[in-house]
VEXBABA-233691 format. One record per residue: residue number from 0; chain; x, y, z of N, C-alpha, C, O in turn; residue in three letters. Coordinates in steps of 0.001 Angstrom, whole numbers. Each point is the difference from the previous one (the first is absolute). Layout:
BEGIN
ATOM   k c     npx     npy     npz    capx    capy    capz     cpx     cpy     cpz     opx     opy     opz   r
ATOM NUM A       X       Y       Z       X       Y       Z       X       Y       Z       X       Y       Z ALA
...
//
This chain:
BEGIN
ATOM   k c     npx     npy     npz    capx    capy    capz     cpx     cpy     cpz     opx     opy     opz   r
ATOM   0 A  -11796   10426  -13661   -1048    -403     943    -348   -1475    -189     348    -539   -1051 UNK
ATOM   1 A    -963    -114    1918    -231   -1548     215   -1528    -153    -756   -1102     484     258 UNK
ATOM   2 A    1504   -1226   -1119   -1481    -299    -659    -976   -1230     827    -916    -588    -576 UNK
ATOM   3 A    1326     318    2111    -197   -1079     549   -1160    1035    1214     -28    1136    -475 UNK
ATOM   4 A    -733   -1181    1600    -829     215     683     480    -484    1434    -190   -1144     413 UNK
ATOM   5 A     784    2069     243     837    -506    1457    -919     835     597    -757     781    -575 UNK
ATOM   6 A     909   -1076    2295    -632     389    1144     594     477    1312    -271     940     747 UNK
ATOM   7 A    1334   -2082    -719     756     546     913    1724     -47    -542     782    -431     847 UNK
ATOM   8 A    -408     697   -1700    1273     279   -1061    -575    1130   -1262   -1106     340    -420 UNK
ATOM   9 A    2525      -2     112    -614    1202   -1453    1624    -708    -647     994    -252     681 UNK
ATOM  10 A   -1109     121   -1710    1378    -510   -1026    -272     792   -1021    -906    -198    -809 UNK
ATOM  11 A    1954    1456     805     832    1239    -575     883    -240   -1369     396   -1051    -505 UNK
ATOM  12 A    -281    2029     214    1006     -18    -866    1347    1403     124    -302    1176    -198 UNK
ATOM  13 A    1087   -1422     392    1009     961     436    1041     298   -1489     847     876    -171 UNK
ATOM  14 A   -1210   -1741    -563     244      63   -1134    -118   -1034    -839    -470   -1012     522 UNK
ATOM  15 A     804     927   -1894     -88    -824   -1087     421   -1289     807    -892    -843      96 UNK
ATOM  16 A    2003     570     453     332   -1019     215     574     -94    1794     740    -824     538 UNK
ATOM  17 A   -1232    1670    -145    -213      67    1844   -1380    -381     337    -900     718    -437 UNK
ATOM  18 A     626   -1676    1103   -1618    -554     542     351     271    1567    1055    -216     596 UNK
ATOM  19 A   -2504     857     -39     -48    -186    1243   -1390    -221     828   -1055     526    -355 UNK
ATOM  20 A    1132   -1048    1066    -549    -756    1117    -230    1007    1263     817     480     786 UNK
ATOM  21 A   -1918    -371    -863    -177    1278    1677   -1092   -1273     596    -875    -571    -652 UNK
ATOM  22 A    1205     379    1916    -583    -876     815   -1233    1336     785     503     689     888 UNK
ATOM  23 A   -1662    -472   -1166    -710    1053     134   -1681    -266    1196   -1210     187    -131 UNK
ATOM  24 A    1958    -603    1001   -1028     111    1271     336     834    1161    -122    -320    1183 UNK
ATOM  25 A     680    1735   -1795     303    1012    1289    -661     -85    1381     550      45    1101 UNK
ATOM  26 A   -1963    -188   -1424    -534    -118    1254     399   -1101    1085     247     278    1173 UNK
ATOM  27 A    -217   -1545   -1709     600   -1308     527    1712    -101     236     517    -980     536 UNK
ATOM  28 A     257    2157   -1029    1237    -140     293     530    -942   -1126    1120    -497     116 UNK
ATOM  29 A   -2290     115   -1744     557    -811    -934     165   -1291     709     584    -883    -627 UNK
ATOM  30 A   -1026     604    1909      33   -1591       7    -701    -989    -852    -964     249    -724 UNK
ATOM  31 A    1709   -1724     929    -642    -633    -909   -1273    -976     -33    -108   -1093     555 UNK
ATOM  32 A    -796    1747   -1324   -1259    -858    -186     306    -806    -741    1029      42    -675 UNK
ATOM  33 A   -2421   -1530     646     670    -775    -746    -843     337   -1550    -154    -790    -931 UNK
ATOM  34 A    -211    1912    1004    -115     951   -1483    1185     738    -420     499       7   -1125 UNK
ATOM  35 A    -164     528    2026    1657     348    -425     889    -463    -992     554     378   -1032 UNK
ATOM  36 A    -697   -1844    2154    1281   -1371    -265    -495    -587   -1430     951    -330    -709 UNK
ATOM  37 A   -2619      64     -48     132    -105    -952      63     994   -1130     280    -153   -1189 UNK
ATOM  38 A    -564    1046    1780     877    1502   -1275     945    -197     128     482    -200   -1115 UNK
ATOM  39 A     309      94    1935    1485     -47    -522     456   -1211    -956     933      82    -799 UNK
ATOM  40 A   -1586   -1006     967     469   -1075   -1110    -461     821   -1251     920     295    -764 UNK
ATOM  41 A   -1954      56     474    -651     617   -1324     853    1103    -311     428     158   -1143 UNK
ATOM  42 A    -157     603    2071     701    1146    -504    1290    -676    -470     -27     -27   -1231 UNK
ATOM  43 A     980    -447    1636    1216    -944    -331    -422     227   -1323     212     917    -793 UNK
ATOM  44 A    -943   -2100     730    -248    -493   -1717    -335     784    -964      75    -586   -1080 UNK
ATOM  45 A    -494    1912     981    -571     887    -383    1417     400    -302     542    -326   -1056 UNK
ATOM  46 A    -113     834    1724    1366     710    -279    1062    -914    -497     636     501    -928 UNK
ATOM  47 A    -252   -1713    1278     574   -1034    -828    -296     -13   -1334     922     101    -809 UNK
ATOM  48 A   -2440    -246     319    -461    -479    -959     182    1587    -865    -484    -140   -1123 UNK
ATOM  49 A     953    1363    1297     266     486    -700    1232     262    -613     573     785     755 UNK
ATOM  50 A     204   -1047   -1812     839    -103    -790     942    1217     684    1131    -259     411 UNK
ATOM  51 A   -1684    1556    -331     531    1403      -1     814    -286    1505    1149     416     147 UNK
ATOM  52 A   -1737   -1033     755      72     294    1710    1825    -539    -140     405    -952    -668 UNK
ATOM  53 A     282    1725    1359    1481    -980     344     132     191    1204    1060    -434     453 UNK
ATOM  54 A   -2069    1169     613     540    -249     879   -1419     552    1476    -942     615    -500 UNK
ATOM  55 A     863    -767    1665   -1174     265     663     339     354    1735     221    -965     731 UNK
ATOM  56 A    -202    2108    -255   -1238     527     913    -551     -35     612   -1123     251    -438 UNK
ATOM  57 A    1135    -481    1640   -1266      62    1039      72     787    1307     941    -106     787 UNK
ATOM  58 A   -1826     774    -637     242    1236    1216   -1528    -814     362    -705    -913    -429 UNK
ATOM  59 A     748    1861    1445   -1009     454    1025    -729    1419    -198     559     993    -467 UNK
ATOM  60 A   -1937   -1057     910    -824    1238    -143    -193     762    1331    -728    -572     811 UNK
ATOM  61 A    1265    1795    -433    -184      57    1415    1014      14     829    1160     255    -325 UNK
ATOM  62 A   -1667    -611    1772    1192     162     904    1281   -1569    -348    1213     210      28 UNK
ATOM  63 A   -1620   -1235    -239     435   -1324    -273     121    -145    -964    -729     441    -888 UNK
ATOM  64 A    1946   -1284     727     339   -1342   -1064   -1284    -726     143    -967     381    -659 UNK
ATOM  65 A     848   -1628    1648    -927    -419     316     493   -1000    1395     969    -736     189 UNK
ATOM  66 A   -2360    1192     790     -25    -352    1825     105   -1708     -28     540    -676     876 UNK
ATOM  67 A   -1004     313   -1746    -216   -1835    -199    -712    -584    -568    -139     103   -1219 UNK
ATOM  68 A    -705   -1114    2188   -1376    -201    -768    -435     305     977     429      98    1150 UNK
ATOM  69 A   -1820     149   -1888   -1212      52     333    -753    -978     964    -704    -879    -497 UNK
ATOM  70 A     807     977    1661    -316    -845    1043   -1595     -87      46    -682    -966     343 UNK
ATOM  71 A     209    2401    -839   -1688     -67     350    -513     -82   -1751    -959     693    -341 UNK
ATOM  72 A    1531   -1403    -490    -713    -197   -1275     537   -1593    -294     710    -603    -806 UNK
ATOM  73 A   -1406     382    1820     460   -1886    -241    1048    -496     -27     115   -1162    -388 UNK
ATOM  74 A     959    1900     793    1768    -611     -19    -153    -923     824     101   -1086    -571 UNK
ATOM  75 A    -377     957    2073     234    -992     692   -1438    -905      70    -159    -797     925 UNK
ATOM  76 A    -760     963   -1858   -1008    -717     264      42   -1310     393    -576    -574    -924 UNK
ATOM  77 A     972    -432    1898     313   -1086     261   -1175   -1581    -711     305    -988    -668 UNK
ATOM  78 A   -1628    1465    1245    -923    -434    -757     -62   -1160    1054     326     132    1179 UNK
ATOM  79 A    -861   -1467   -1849    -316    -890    1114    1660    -675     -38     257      98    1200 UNK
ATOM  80 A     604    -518   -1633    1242    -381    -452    1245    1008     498     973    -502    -562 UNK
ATOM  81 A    -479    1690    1342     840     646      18    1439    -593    -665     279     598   -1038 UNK
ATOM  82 A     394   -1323    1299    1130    -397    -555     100    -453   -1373    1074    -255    -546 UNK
ATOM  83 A   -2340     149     -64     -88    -213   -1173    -182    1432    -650    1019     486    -491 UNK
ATOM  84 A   -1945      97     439      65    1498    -117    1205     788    -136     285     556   -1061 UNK
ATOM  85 A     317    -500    1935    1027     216     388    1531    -474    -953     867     756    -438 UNK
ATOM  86 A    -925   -1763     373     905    -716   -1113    -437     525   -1345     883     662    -546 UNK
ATOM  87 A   -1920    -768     -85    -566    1083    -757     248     954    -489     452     198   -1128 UNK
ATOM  88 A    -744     564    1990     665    1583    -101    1182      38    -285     284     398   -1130 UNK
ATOM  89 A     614    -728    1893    1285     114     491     912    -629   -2169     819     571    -720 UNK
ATOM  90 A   -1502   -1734     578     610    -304   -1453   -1054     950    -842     -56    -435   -1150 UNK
ATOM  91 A    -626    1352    1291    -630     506   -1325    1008    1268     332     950     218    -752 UNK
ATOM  92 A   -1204     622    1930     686     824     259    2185     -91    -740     815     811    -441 UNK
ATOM  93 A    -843   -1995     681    1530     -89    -456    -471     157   -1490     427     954    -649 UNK
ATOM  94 A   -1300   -1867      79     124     -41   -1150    -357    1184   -1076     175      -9   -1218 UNK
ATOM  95 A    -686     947    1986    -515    1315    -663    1102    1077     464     151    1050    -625 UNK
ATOM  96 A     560   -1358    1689    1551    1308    -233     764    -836   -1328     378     623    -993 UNK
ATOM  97 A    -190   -2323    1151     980    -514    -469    -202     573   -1519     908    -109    -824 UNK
ATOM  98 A   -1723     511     618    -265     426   -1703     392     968    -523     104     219   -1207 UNK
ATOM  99 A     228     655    2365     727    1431    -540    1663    -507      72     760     720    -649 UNK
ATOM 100 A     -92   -1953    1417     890     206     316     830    -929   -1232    1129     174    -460 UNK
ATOM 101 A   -2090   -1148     154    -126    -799   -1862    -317     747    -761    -231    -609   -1044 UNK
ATOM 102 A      46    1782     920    -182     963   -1615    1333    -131    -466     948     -79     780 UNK
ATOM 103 A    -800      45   -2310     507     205    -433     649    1284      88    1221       0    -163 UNK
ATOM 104 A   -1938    1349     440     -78    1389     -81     654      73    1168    -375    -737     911 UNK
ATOM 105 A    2027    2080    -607    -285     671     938   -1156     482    1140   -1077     425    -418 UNK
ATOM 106 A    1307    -495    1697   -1288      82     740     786     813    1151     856    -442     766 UNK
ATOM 107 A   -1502    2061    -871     786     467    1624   -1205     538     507   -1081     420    -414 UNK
ATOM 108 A    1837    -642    1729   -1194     805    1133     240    1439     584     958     321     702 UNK
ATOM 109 A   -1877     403   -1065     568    1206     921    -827     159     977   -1217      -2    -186 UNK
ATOM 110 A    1943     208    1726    -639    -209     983     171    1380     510    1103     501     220 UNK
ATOM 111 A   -2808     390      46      -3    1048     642    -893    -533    1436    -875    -866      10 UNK
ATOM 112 A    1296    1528     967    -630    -344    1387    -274   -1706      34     646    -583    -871 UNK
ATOM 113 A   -1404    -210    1639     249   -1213     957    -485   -1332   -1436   -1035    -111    -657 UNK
ATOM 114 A    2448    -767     646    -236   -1105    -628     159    -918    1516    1037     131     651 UNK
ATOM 115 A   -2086   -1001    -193     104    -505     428    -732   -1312     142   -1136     170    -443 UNK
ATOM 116 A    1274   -1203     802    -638   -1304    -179    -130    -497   -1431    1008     -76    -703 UNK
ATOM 117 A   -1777    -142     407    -464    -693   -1437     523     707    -946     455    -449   -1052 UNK
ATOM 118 A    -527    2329    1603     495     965    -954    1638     -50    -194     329     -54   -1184 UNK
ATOM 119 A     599      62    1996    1063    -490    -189     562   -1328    -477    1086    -321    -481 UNK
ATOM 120 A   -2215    -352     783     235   -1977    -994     -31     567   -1511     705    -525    -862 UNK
ATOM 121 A   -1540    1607     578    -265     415   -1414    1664     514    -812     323       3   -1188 UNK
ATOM 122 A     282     302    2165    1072    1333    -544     821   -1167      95     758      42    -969 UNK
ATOM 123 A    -461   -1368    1858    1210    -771    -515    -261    -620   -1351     959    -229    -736 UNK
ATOM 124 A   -2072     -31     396     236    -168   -1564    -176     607   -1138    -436    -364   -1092 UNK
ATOM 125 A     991    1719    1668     553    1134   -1179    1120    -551    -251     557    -941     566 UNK
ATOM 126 A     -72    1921   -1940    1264    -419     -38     957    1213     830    1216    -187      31 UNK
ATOM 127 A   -1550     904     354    1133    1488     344   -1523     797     696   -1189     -68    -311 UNK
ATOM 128 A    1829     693    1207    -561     618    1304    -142    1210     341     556     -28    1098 UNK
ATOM 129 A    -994    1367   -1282     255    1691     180    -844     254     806   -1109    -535     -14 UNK
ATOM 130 A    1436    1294     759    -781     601    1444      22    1285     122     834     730    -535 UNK
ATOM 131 A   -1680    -397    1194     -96    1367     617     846     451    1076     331    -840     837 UNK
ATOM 132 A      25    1889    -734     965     198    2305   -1237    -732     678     355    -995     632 UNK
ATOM 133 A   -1398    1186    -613    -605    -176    1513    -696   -1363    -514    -860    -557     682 UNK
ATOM 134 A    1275      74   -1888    -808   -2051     171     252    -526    1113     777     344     892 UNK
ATOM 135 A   -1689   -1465   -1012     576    -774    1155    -268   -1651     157    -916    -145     810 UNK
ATOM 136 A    1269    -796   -1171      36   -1168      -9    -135   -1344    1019     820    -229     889 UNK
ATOM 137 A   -1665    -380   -1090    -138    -905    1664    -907   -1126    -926    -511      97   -1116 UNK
ATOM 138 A     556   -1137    2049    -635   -1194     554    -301    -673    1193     529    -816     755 UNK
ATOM 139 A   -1697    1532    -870    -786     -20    1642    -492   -1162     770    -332    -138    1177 UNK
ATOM 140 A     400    -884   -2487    -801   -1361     168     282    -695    1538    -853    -817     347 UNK
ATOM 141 A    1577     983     264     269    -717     849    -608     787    1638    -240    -439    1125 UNK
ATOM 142 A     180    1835   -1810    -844     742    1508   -1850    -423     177    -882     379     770 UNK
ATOM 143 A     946   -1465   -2073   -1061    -619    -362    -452   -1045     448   -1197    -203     203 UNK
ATOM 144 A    2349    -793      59     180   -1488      48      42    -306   -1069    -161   -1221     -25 UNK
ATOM 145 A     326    1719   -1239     262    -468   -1268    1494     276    -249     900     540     643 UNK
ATOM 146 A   -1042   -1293   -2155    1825     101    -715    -362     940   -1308   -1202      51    -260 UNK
ATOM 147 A    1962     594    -474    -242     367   -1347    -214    -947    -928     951    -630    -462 UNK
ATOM 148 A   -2342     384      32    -460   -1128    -825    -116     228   -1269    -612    -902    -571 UNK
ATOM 149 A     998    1854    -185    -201    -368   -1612    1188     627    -203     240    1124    -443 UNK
ATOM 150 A     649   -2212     919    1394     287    -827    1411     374     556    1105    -329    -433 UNK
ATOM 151 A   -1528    1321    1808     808     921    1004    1208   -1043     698    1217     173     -50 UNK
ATOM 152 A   -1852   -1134     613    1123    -920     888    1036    -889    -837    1077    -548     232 UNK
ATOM 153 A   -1978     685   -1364    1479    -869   -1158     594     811    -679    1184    -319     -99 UNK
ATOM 154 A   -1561    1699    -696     607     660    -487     864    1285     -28     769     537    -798 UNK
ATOM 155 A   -1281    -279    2113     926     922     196    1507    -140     638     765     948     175 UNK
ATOM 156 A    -533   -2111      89    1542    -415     335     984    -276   -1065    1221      19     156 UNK
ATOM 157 A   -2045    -356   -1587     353     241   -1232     492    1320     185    1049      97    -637 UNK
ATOM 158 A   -1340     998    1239     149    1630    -584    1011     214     708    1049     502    -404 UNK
ATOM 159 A   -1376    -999    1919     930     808     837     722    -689    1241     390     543    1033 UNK
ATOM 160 A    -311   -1921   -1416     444   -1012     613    -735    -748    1239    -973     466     593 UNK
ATOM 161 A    1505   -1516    -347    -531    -828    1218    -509     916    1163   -1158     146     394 UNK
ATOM 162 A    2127     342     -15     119     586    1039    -426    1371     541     129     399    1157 UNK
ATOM 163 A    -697     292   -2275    -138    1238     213   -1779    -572    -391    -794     197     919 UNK
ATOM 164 A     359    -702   -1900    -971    -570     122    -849    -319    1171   -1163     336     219 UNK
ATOM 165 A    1996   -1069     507    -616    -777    1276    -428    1436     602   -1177     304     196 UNK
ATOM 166 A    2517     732     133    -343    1213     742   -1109    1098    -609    -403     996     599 UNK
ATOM 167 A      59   -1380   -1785   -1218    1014    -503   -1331    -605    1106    -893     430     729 UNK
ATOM 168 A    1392   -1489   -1122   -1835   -1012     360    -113    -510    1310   -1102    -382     394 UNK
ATOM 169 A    2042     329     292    -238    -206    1315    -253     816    1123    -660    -299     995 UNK
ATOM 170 A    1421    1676   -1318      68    1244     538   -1319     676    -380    -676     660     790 UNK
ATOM 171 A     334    -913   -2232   -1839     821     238     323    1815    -350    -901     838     -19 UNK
ATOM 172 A    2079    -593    -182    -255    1079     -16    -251     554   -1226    -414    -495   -1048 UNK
ATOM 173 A     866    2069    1488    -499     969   -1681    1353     359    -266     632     122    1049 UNK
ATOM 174 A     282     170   -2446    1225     -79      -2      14    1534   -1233    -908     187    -810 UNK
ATOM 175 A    1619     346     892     294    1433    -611     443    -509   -1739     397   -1082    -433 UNK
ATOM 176 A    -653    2274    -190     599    -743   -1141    1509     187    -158     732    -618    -774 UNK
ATOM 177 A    -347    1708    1759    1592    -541    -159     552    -826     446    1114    -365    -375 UNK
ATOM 178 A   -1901    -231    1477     548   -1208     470    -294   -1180    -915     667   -1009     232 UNK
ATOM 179 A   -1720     941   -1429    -218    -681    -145    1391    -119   -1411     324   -1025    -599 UNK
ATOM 180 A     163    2222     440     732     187   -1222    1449    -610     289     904    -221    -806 UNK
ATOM 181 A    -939      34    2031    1277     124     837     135   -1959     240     999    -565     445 UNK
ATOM 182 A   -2086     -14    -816    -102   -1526     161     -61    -441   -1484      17   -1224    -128 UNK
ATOM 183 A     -86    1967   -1077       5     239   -1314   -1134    -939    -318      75   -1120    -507 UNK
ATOM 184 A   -1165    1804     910   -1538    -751    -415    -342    1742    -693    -494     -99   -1123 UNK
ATOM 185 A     600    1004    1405      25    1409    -500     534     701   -1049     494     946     614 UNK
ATOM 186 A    -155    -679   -2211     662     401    -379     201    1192    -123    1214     199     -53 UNK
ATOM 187 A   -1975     999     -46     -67     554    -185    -972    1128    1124   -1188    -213     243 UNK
ATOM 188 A    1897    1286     283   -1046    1195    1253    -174    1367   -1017     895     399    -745 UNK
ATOM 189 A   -2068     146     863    -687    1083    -327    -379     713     725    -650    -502     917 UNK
ATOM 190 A     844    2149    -904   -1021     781     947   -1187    -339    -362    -417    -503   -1043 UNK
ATOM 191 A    -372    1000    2517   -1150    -361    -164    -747     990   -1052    -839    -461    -774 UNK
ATOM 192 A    1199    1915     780    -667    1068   -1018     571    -584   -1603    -564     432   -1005 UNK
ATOM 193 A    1552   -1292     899     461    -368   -1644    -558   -1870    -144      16    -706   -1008 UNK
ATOM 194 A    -305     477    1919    -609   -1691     121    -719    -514   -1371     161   -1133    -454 UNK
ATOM 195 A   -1134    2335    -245    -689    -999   -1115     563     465   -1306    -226    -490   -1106 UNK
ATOM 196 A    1201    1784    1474    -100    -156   -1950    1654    -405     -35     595       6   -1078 UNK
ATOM 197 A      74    -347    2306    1696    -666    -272    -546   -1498     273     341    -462   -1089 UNK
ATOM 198 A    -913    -578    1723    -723    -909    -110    -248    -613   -1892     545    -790    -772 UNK
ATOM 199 A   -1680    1734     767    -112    -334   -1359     814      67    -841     124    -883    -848 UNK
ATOM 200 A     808    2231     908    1184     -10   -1484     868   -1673     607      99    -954    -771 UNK
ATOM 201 A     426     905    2190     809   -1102    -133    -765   -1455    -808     720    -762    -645 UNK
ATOM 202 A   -2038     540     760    -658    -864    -804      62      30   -1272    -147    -981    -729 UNK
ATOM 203 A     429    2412     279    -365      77   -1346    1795    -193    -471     137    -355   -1171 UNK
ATOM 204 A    1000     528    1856    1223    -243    -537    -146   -1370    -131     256    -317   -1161 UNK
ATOM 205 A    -599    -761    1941    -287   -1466     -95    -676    -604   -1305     395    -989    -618 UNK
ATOM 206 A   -1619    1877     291    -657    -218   -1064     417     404   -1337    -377    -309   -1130 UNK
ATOM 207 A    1341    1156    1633    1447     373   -2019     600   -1208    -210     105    -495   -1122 UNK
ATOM 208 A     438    -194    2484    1152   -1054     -75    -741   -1120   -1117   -1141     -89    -453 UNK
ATOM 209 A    2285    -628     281     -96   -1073   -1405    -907   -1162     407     430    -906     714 UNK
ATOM 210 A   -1783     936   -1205   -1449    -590     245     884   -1383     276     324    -287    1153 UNK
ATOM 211 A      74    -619   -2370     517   -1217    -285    1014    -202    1425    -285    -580    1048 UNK
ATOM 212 A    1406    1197   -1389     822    -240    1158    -678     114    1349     204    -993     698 UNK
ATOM 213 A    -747    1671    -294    -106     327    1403   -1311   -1528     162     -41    -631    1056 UNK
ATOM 214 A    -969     236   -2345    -502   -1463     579     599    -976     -18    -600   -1038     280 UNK
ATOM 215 A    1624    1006    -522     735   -1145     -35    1184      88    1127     575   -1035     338 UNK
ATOM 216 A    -252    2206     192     591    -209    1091    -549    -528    1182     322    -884     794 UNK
ATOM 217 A   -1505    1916    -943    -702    -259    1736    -472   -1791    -166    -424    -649     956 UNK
ATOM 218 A     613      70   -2379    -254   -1356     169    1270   -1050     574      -5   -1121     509 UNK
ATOM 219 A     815    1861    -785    1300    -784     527     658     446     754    1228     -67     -60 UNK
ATOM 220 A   -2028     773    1183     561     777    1451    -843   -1127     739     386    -743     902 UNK
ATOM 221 A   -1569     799   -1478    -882   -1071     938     428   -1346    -373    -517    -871     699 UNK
ATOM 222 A    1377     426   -1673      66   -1681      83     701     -88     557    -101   -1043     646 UNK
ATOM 223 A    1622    2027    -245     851     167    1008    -201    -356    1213     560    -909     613 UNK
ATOM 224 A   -1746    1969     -84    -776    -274    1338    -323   -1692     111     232    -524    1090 UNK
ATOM 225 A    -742    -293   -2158    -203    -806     716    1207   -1495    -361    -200   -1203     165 UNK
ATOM 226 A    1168    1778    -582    1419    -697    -408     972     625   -1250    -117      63   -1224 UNK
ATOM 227 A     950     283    2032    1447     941    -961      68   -1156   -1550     392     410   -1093 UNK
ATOM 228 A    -699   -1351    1258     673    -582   -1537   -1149    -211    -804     -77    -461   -1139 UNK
ATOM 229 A    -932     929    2020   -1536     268   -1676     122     989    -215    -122     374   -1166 UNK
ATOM 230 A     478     698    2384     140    1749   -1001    1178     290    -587     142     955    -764 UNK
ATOM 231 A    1150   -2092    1218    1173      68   -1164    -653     -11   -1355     136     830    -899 UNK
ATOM 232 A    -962   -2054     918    -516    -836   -1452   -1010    1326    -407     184     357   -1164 UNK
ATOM 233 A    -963     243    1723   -1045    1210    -519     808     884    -562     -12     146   -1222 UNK
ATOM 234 A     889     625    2080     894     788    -516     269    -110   -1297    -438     795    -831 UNK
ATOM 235 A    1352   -2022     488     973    -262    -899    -919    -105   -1485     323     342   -1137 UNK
ATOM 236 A   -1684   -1002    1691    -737    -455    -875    -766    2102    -783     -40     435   -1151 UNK
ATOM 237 A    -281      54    2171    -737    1188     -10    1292    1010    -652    -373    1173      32 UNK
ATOM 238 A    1676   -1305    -566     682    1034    -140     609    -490   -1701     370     730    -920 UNK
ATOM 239 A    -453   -2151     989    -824      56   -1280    -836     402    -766     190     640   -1035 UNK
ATOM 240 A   -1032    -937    1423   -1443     530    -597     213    1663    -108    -314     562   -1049 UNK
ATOM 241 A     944     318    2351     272    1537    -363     825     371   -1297    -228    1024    -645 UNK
ATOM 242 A    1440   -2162     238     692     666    -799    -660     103   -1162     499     737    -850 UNK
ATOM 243 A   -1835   -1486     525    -634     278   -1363   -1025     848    -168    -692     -83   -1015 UNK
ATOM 244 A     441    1033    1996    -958    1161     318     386    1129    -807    1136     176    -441 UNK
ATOM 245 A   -2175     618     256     334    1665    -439     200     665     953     138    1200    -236 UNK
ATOM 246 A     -58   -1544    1357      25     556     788    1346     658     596     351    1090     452 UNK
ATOM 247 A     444   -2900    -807    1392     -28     183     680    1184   -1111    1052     583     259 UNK
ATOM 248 A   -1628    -409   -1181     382     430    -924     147    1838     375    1005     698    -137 UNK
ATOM 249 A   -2198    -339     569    -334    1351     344     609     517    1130     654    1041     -36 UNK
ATOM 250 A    -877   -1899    1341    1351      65    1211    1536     550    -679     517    1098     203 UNK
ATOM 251 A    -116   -1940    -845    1161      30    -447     379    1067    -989    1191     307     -21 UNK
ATOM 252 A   -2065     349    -856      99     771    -739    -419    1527     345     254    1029    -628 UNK
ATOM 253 A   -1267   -1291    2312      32    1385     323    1282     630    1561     188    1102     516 UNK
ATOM 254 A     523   -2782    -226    1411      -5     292    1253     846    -391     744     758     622 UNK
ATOM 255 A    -828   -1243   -2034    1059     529   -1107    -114    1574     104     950     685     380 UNK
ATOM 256 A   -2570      12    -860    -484    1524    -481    -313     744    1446    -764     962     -85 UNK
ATOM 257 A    1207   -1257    1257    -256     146    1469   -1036     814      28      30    1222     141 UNK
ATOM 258 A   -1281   -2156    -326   -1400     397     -78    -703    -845    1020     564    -983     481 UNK
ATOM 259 A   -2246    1470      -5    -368   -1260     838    -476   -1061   -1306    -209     369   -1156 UNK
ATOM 260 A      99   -1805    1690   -1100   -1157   -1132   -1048     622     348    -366     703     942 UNK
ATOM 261 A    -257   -1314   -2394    -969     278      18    -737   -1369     -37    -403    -126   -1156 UNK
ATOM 262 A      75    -865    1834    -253   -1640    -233   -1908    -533    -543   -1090      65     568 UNK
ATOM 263 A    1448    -438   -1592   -1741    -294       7     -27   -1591    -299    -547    -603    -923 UNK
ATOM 264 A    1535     -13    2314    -627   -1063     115    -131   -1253   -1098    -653   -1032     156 UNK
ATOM 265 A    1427    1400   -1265     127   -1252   -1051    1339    -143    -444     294    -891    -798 UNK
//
């Protein structure tokens, strides 16, 4: 349990070293307040800052992942300045997904019923994606006169290219999760009657994997992203550093005795 005091989030424990994140405003569809948006930084850190956590979690309470933001709890409050406001939001909003997507820690989303708007900006900076049959995924911003502002219009072409990008966000629509599996932003489909406890075990296979290795990859997948010859240099540099682990040691030795590792991360 969270020794921290949330309101609209609850941060779980699914086990010793599984953390999770329930985005918990059923009534609101879990959209985002900007009470939300700073629990989620706190919760992050909370679960970072514990030694045990390797890996994290986040569902939805209810019918939703989560509808967006919160339009009637000051999201669009323009104020006397709109475009300033506005600019605002739009970089706090990036900068509060961008934090799950900079953890060090594994980060998946499991999406039951509607990620959409802000709530789907949330799930591109997971690292890996599980859905329900009947999810459903969109960015509405534009049936708005808006664009997806914390994060959506730059990052999701990272996931699923230029082009299919453009067609999420221009089109406005709501997209299935097999379709969405089928553009490989999806990894993984669940019935809807097996959705939370195959969800969670797939989190919790993430959270066995080798603590060390798996932060040091997702660090040199992303220097890749932003040039192949710094995540050459991460790589090369990061597989060093593995060969002097116990970890390396235990991999390899429960290889040999065709057992699972057992990895604790040193």
């Amino acid at each position: 349990m969270s020794e921290h005091t949330y309101t609209s989030i609850r941060v779980e424990r699914e086990s010793d070293t599984l953390g999770h994140i329930v985005l918990d405003r059923p009534e609101e569809m879990n959209t985002f307040s900007p009470a939300m948006a700073e629990e989620l930084t706190d919760a992050l850190s909370e679960l970072e800052d514990d030694d045990s956590t390797r890996a994290i979690v986040i569902t939805g309470e209810g019918r939703a992942f989560s509808a967006g933001a919160d339009v009637g709890d000051g999201m669009d409050d323009g104020g006397d300045d709109p475009t300033r406001s506005g600019v605002e939001s739009s970089r706090h909003g990036q900068s509060v997904f961008g934090q799950f997507r900079e953890s060090p820690l594994p980060v998946i989303a499991a999406v039951d019923g509607f990620a959409l708007g802000a709530g789907m900006e949330l799930t591109m900076c997971a690292d890996l994606r599980v859905a329900s049959e009947s999810a459903e995924f969109g960015l509405p911003e534009h049936n708005l006169g808006l664009l997806p502002g914390w994060g959506g219009s730059a990052r999701l072409q990272q996931l699923v290219g230029e082009s299919t990008a453009k067609y999420i966000i221009f089109t406005a629509d709501r997209f299935s999760a097999e379709r969405m599996q089928e553009w490989q932003y999806v990894h993984e489909i669940y019935p809807d009657d097996e959705f939370d406890e195959r969800a969670i075990d797939f989190a919790q296979s993430i959270a066995e994997g080798p603590p060390i290795a798996q932060r040091y990859t997702k660090r040199a997948i992303h220097a890749a992203a932003e040039s192949i010859d710094a995540g050459l240099e991460v790589e090369a540099s990061s597989l060093g550093h593995l060969l002097d682990t116990d970890d390396l040691a235990e991999g390899m030795a429960a290889f040999s005795e065709q057992r699972e590792p057992e990895f604790e991360g040193k």
